[in-house]
N, C-alpha and C positions, 0 to 999 in steps of 0.2 A: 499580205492580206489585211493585216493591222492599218497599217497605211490608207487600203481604200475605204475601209471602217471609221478611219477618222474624217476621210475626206466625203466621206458620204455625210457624216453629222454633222461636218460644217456646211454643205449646199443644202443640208434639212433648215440647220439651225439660220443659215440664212435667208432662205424663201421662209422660213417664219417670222422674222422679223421683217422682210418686204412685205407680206402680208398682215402683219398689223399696221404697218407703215399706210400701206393702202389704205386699211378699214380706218383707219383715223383720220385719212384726208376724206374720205366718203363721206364721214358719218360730220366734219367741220362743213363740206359740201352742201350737205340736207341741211344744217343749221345754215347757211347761208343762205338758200332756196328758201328755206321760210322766212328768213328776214325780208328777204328782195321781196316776197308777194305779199305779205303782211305791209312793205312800205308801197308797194305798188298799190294795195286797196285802198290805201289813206291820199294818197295822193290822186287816185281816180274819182273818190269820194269829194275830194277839195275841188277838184278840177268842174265836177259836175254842180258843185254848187256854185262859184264862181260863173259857171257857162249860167246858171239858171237866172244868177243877179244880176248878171249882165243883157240877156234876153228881157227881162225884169223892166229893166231901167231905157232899152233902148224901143224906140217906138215902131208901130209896125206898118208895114205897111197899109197906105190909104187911112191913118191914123196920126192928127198930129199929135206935138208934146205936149200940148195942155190936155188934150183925152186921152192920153196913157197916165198924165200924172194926176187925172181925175181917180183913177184905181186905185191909183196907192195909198189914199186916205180910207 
């Protein structure tokens, strides 16, 4: 009886340490998840400006270059 009392404390004591094992790759997980979307705002932020200076600079249709770059003064 001894025996299965010891062997029960060890699949306790081990599903307890798989489960901190888990919660600590979770909780490195969420800290990943907010870096990726934190670096994804900044880069969609860059991205949308870049598109805007570029739209900016290029002429538009039925519009030449000298009447687009009468604007930008």
């Amino acid at each position: 009886m001894a025996r299965n009392s010891d062997q029960g404390a060890d699949q306790i004591e081990e599903l307890e340490r798989e489960l901190q094992n888990k919660s600590l790759l979770l909780a490195n997980l969420e800290v990943m998840i907010e870096d990726y979307r934190r670096e994804k705002s900044r880069l969609l932020a860059e991205f949308t400006s870049l598109r805007e200076k570029l739209l900016d600079m290029t002429p538009r249709e039925g519009e030449s270059e000298e009447e687009s770059e009468v604007g930008e003064d």
